[in-house]
N, C-alpha and C positions, 0 to 999 in steps of 0.2 A: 566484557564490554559493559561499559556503564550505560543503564536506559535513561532516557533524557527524559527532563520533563512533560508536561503536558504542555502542549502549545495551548490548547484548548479542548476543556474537560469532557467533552460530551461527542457525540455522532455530529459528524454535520457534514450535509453536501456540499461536494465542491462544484462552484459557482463557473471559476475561469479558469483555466490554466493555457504557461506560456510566460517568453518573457522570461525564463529559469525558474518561474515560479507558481503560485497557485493563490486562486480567493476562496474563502469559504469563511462563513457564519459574519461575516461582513470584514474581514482580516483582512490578510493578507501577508505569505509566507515566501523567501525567495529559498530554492532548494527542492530539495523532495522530499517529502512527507508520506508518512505511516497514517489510514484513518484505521482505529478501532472502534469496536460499541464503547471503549473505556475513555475514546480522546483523538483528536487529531494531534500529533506529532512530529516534529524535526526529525528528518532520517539522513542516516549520511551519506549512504552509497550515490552515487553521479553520473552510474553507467552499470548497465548489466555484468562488466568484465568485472566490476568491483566487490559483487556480489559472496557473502560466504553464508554458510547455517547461521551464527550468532547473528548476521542481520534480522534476523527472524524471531529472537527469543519470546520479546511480546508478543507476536501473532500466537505464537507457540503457549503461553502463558495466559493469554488474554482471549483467544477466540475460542468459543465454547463451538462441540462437536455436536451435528456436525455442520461444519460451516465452511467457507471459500474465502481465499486468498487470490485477488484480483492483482495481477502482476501486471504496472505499467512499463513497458522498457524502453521508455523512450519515441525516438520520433519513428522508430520502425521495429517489427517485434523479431527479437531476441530473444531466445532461449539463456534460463541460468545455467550455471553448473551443475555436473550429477548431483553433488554433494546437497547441492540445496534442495532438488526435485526428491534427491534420497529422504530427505527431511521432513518434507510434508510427507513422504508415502508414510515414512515411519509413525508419524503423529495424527495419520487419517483424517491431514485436512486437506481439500482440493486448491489445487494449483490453477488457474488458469494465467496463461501469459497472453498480454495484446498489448497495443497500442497506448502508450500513457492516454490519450484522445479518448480510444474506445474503453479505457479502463476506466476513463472519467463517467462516460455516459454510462457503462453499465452498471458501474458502482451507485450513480444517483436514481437508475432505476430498480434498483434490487433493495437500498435503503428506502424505499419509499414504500416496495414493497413488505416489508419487516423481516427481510432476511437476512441469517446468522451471515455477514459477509463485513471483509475486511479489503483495504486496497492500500498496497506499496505503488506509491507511485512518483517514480523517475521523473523531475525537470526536464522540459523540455524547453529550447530555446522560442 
């Protein structure tokens, strides 16, 4: 799988989300987006069913240990595949799965706090 570009280069909280889509750094992105320390991101999964390992590569690449993977899944929380939970255990990065909502609000408190933390997070209508 080809990693996309940077939507934009840097950490940045997200503002809104909703709509299929999300605000941050004064933007605005329709879809679901990857935030890393390295860049907010265009992600392509649409729904937790869609989900496999290689949607993960850059977390995997880019999230220094040890640090958390903030899993939005949408408008109600969804567990991913083994194959993906297999993935962080292998890689010893923490999984947490919630609410794209509640993954928005913990992710903007844990960024603000200066922790190693990343969040995939599922569009929601």
């Amino acid at each position: 799988m080809t990693a996309p570009a940077a939507r934009y280069p840097y950490e940045a909280a997200v503002t809104a989300y909703g709509n299929g889509g999300f605000r941050f750094a004064e933007m605005s992105h329709k879809g679901s987006i990857l935030c890393l320390p390295s860049g907010v991101y265009a992600w392509g999964p649409a729904s937790v069913a869609e989900l496999l390992g290689e949607h993960f590569a850059r977390v995997f690449a880019d999230l220094k240990r040890p640090g958390v993977l903030l899993l939005g899944s949408g408008a109600t929380q969804v567990y991913p595949p083994v194959d993906v939970i297999s993935a962080f255990i292998d890689t010893r990065i923490g999984l947490e799965v919630m609410t794209t909502g509640a993954a928005v609000r913990t992710y903007n408190i844990m960024l603000g706090e200066n922790r190693v933390v990343a969040a995939a997070l599922i569009a929601v209508a």
